[in-house]
C-alpha beads as a LAMMPS data file, in Angstrom:
LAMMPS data file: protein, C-alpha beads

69 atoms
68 bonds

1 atom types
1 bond types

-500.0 500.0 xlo xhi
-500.0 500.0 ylo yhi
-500.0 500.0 zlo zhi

Masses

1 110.0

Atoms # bond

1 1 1 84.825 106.125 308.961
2 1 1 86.165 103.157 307.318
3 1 1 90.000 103.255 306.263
4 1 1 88.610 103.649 302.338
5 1 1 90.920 105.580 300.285
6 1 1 90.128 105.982 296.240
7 1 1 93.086 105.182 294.091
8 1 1 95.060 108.054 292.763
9 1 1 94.274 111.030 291.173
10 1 1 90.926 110.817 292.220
11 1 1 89.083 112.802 295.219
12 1 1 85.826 111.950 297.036
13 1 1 84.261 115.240 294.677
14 1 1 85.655 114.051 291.407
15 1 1 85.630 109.826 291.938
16 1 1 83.576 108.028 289.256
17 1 1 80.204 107.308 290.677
18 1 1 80.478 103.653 291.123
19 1 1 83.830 104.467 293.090
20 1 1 82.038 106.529 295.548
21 1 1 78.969 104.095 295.679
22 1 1 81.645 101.344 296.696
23 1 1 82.973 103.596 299.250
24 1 1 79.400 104.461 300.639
25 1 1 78.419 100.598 300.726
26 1 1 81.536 100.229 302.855
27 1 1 80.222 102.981 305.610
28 1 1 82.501 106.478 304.356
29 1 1 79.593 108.594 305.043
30 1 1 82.085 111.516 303.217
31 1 1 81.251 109.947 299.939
32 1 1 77.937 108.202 300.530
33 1 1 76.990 112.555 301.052
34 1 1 78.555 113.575 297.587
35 1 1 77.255 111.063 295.719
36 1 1 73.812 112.211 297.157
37 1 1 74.770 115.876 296.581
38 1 1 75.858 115.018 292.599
39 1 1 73.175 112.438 292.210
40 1 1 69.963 112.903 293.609
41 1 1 68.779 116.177 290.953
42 1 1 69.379 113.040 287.939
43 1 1 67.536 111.156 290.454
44 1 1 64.509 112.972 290.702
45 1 1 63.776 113.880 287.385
46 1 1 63.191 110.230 286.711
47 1 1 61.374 109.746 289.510
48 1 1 59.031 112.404 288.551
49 1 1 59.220 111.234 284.324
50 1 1 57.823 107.913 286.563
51 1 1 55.307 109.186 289.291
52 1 1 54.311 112.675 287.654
53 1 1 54.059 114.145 291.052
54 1 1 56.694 115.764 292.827
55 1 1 55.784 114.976 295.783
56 1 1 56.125 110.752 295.215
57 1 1 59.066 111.775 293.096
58 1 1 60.738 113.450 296.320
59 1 1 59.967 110.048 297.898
60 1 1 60.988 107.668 295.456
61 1 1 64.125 109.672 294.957
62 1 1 65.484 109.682 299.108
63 1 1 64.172 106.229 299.364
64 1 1 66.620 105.258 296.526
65 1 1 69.444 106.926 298.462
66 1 1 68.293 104.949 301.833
67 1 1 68.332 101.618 299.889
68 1 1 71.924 102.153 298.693
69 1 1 73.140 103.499 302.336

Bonds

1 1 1 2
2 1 2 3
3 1 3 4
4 1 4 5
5 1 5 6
6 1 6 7
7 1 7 8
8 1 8 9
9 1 9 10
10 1 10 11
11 1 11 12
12 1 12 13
13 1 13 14
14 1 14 15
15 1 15 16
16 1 16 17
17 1 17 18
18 1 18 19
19 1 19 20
20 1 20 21
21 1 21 22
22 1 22 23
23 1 23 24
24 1 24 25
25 1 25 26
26 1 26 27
27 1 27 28
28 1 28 29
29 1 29 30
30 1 30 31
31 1 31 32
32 1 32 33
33 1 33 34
34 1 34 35
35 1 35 36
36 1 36 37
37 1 37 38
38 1 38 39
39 1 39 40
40 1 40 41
41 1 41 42
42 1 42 43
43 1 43 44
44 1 44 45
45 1 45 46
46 1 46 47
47 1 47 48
48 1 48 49
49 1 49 50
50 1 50 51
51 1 51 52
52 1 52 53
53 1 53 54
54 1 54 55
55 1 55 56
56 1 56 57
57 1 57 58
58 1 58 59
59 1 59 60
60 1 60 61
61 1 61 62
62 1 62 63
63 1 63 64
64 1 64 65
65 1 65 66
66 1 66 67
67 1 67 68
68 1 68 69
């Protein structure tokens, strides 16, 4: 894992979004896995408001996730 800290008072569970998506980008797999975890429900839901099938939704949504990993 990289040497990535997040600037005070934050923690990977409560860092802004775009923090953690920094982090992830940089290889901390730690924060790449919460911002899935918080994410990827919001993620879906417009995936399936897109693709009206939850199956492509599913798909659309982890392929997002891969893209930004």
């Amino acid at each position: 894992m990289p040497n990535s800290t997040l600037p005070a008072p934050y923690t990977v569970n409560d860092a802004p979004p775009t923090d953690m998506l920094a982090l992830a980008r940089a290889g901390d797999d730690r924060s790449f896995g919460e911002l899935v975890t918080r994410l990827q429900p919001r993620v879906f839901r417009w995936a399936l408001t897109y693709a009206r099938d939850p199956d492509e939704a599913d798909e659309i949504a982890q392929q997002t996730f891969v893209l930004i990993h």
